[in-house]
C-alpha positions in Angstrom: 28.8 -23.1 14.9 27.6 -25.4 17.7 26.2 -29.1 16.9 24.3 -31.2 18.7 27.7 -33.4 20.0 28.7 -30.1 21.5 25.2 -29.9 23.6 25.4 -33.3 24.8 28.9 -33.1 25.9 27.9 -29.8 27.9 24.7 -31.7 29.1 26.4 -35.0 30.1 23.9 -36.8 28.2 23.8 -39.1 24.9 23.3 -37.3 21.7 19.6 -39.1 21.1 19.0 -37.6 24.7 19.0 -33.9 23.4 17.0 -34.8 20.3 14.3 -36.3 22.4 14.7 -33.1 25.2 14.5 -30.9 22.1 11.6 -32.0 20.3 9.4 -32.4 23.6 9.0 -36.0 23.4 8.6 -38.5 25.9 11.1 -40.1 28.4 13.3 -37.4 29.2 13.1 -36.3 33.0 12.0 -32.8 33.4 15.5 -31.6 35.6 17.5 -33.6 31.9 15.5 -31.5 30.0 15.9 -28.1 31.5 19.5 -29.3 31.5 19.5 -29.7 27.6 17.7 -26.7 27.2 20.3 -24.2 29.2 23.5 -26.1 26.9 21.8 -25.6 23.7 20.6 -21.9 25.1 24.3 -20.9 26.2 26.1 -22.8 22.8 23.5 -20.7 20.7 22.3 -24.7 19.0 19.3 -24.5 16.9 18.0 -27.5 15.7 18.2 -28.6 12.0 14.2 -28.7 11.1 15.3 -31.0 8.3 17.2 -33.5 10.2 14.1 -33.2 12.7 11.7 -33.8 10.0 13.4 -36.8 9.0 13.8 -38.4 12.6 10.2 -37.8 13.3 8.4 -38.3 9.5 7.2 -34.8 10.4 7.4 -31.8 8.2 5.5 -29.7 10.7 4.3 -27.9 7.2 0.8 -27.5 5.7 0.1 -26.9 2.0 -2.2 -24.3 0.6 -3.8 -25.0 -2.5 -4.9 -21.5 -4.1 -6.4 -20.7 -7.4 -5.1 -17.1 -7.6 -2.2 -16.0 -5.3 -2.6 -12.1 -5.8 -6.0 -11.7 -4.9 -7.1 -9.9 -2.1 -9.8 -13.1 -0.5 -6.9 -15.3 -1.3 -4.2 -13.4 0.2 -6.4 -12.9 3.2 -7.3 -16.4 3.5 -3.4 -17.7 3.6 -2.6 -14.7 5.9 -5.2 -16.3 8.6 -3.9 -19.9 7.9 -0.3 -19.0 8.1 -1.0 -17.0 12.0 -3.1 -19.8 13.1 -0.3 -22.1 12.2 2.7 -20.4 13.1 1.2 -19.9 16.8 2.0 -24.2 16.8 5.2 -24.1 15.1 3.8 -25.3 11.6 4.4 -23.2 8.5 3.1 -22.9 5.0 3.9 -24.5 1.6 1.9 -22.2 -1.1 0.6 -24.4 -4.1 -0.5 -22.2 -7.0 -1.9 -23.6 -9.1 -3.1 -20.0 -11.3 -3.1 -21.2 -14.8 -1.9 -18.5 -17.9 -6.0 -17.5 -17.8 -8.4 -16.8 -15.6 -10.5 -20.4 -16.8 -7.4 -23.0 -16.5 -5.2 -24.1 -14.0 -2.2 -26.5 -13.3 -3.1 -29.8 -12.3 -2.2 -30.6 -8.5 0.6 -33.5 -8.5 2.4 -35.5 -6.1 5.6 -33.7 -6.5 4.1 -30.6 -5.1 3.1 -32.9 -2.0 4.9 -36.1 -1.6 7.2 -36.2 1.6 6.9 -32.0 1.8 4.0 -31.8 3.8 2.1 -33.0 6.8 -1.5 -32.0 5.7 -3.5 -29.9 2.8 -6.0 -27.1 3.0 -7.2 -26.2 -0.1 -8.9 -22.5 -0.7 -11.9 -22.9 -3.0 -10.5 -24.8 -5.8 -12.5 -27.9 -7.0 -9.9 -30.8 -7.2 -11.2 -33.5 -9.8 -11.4 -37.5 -9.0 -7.5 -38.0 -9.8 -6.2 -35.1 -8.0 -8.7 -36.2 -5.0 -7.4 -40.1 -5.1 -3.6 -38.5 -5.0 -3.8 -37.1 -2.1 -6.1 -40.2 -0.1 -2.7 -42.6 -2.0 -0.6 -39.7 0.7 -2.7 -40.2 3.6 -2.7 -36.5 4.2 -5.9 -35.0 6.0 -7.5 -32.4 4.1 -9.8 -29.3 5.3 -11.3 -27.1 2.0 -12.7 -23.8 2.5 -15.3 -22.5 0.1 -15.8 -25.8 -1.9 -17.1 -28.5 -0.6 -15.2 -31.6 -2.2 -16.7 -34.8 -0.8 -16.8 -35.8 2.8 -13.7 -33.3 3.3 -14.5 -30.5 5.9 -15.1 -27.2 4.6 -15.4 -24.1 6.5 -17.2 -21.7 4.5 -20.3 -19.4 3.9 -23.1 -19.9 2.4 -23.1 -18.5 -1.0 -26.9 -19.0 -1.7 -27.4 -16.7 1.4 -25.3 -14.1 0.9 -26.3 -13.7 -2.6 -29.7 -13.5 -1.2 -29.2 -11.0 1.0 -27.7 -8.5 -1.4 -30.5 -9.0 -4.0 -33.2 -8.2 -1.7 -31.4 -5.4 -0.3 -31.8 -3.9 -3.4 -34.8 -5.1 -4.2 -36.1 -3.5 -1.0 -35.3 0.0 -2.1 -37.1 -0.4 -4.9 -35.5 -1.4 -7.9 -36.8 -4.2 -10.2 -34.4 -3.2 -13.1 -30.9 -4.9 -11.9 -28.0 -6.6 -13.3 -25.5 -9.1 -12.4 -21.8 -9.3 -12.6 -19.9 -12.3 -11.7 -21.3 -15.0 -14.3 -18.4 -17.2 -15.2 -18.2 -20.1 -17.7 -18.6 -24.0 -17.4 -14.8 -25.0 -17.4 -13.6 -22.1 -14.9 -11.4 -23.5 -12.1 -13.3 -22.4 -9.2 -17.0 -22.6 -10.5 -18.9 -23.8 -7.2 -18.9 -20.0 -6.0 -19.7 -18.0 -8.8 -22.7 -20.9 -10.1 -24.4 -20.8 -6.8 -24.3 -16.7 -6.5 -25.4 -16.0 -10.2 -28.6 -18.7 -9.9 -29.5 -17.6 -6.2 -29.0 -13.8 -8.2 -32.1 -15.1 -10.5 -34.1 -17.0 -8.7 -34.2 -14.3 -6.0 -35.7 -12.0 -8.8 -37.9 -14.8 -9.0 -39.5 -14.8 -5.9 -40.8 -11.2 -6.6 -42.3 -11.9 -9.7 -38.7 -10.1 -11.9 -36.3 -11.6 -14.6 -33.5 -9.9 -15.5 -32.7 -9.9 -19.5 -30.0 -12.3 -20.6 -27.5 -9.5 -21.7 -27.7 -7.7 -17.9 -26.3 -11.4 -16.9 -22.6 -10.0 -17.7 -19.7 -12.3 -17.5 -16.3 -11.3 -15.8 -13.2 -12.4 -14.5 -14.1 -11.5 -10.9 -11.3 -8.9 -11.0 -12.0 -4.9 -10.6 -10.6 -4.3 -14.3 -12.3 -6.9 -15.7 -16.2 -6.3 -14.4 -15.3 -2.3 -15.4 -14.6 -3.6 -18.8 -17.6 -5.9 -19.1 -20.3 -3.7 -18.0 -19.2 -0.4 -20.0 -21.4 -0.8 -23.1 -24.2 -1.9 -20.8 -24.3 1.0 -18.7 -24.0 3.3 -21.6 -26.9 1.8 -23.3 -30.3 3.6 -23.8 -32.3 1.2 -21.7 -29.9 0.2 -18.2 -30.2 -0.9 -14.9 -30.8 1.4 -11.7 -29.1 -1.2 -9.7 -26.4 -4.0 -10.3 -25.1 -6.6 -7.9 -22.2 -8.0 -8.2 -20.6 -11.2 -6.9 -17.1 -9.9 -5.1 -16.5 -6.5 -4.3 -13.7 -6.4 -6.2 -16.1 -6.2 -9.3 -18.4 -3.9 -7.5 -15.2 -1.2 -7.4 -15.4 -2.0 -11.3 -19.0 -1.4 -11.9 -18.4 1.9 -9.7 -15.6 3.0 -11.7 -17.3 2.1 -15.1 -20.5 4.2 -13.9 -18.4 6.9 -13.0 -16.9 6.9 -16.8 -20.3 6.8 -18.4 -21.2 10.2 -16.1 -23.8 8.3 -13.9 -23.8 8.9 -10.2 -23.3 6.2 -7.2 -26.1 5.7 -6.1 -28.2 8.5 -7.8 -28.4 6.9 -10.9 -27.2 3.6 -10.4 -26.8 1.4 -6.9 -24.1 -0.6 -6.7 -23.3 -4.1 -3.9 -21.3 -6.4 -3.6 -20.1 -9.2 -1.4 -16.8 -9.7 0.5 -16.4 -6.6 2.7 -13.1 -6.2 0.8 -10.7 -4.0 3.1 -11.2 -1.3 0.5 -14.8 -1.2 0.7 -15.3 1.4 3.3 -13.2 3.5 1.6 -14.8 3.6 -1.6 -18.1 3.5 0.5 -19.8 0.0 -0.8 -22.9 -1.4 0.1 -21.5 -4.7 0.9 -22.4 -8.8 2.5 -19.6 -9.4 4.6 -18.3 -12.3 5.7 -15.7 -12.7 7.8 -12.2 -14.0 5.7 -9.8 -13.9 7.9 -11.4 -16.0 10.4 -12.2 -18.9 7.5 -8.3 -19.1 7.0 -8.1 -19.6 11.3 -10.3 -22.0 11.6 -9.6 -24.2 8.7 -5.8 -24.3 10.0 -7.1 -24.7 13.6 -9.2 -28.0 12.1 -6.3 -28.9 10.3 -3.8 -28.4 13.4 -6.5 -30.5 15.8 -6.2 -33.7 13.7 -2.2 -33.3 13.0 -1.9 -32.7 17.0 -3.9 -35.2 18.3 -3.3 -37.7 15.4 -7.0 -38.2 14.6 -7.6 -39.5 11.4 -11.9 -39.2 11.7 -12.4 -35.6 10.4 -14.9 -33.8 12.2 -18.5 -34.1 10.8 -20.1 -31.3 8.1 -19.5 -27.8 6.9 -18.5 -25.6 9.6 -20.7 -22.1 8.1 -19.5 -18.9 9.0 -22.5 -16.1 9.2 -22.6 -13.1 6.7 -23.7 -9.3 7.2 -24.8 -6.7 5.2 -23.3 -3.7 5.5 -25.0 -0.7 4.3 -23.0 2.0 3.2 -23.2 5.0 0.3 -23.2 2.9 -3.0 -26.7 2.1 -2.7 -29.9 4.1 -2.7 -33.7 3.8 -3.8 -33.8 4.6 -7.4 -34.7 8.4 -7.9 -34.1 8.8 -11.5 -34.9 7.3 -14.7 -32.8 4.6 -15.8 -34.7 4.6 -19.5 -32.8 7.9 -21.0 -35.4 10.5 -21.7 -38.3 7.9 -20.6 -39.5 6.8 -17.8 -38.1 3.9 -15.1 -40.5 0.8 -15.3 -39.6 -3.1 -13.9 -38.2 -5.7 -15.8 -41.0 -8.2 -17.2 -42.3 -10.5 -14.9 
């Protein structure tokens, strides 16, 4: 296997030479470095990226702080970071922090950081005052997407909206009996989300003179088997809903699948939307808020990229917000049937 001593001996030129010609850097004439490059090209070199690292105190390697690794808005969101950032020659360090439930976590420390990466993006997981002060003692730049955590930029939606739109979507057809999936407790690790999505759920209601009953507020783990779980007893119940919205689409799939189980029609007898746009969602034909998730992974490593590549330490000012989109597909309807079982439909109390 070539080394570097047996480029610069092919090259006529000092071994320091070819790791300046090699790493781009300055003071190495143009005919040098095509004269490097050919040598290490015909020896078959590559370049130690840990010896690289060290010379330059670059790691050329980003962390991604997730909550949960195997979900799909996760998985999506570290797919867009990791294209963004390959295209530059950077790669990713996944941080996990998924806890053994779906309301803990592991704590973010400076072993999972320290001298591994150049910079942190950190995918909707609110990072308390200790875990915030670690990484400023680091001097690692940080972009967030989906939480906002300070003054750090965030790319994200805005939850509040989307929410908004799905409510009155259904509201529009018609229905005034509705419940919500998604509610989530006070101590779960990535509460921003799921808070602003259930109260913009109510308040919506609200604004058309509706409230929905404390027990159609259902609680879930945001997963599909989860929300199919939780909302079993209520859509077998006498007195249901002719319409729920639910905070992902993941738990809209399990709302669909629950209705299904209790021998109720999508949407005949019960409409059904979510938010995500979830790449199964035209498939199983859901009424969906899109937003785009891919693109929230690019831009937060293209943020990221611009103040590791330019060596700006000022982040750029605000949120950037990317739009939503409702989508209107089969899993919603105007209700045509009576969601009271051998009564008659009528609105929840104002």
């Amino acid at each position: 296997m070539s080394t570097i001593h047996d480029v610069a001996k092919a090259a006529g030129v000092s071994v320091s030479t070819v790791s300046r010609a090699l790493r781009g850097l300055d003071r190495v004439s143009p005919q040098t470095r095509d004269r490097v490059a050919k040598a290490a090209l015909d020896l078959r070199y590559v370049a130690s990226p840990t010896a690289s690292s060290l010379a330059s105190g670059r790691t050329r390697v980003v962390a991604v702080v997730v909550p949960f690794l195997t979900r799909w808005f996760f998985a999506t969101l570290i797919s867009g970071i990791e294209k963004a950032l390959r295209r530059q020659g950077h790669h990713v360090l996944l941080v996990d922090l998924e806890g053994e439930s779906y309301d803990s976590r592991l704590r973010l420390s400076q072993d999972m950081l320290w001298k591994r990466v150049d910079g942190v993006i950190v995918l909707n997981t609110p990072l308390d005052e200790q875990e915030q002060a670690l990484i400023d003692s680091l001097g690692l730049p940080v972009i967030t997407i989906g939480n906002r955590i300070r003054d750090w930029p965030c790319v994200r939606i805005d939850d509040r909206a989307a929410m908004g739109v799905a409510v009155r979507h259904v509201l529009d057809l018609g229905h005034t009996r509705i419940a919500y999936v998604g509610a989530v407790e006070q101590g779960t690790s990535m509460l921003q989300t799921p808070r602003e999505r259930a109260e913009t759920f109510l308040t919506t209601l609200a604004e058309r003179g509706l409230r929905c009953p404390p027990t159609w507020v259902v609680g879930s783990d945001w997963t599909a088997a989860g929300a199919a779980r939780d909302v079993a007893a209520l859509l077998r119940a006498r007195s249901r809903p002719t319409a729920v919205v639910a905070a992902s689409d993941e738990m809209a799939f399990g709302v669909m699948a629950a209705a299904r189980r209790a021998g109720l029609s999508v949407p005949g007898d019960l409409s059904v939307v979510g938010i995500d746009d979830h790449v199964l969602a035209e498939v199983l034909d859901l009424t969906t808020v899109r937003q785009d998730v891919p693109h929230q992974g690019q831009r937060a490593a293209e943020l990221l990229l611009g103040r590791l590549l330019d060596g700006s330490v000022t982040p750029p000012p605000g949120d950037e917000v990317v739009p939503v989109q409702l989508v209107v597909r089969g899993s919603t309807a105007a209700p045509v049937r009576a969601a009271r079982r051998g009564g008659t439909s009528r609105a929840a109390s104002a």
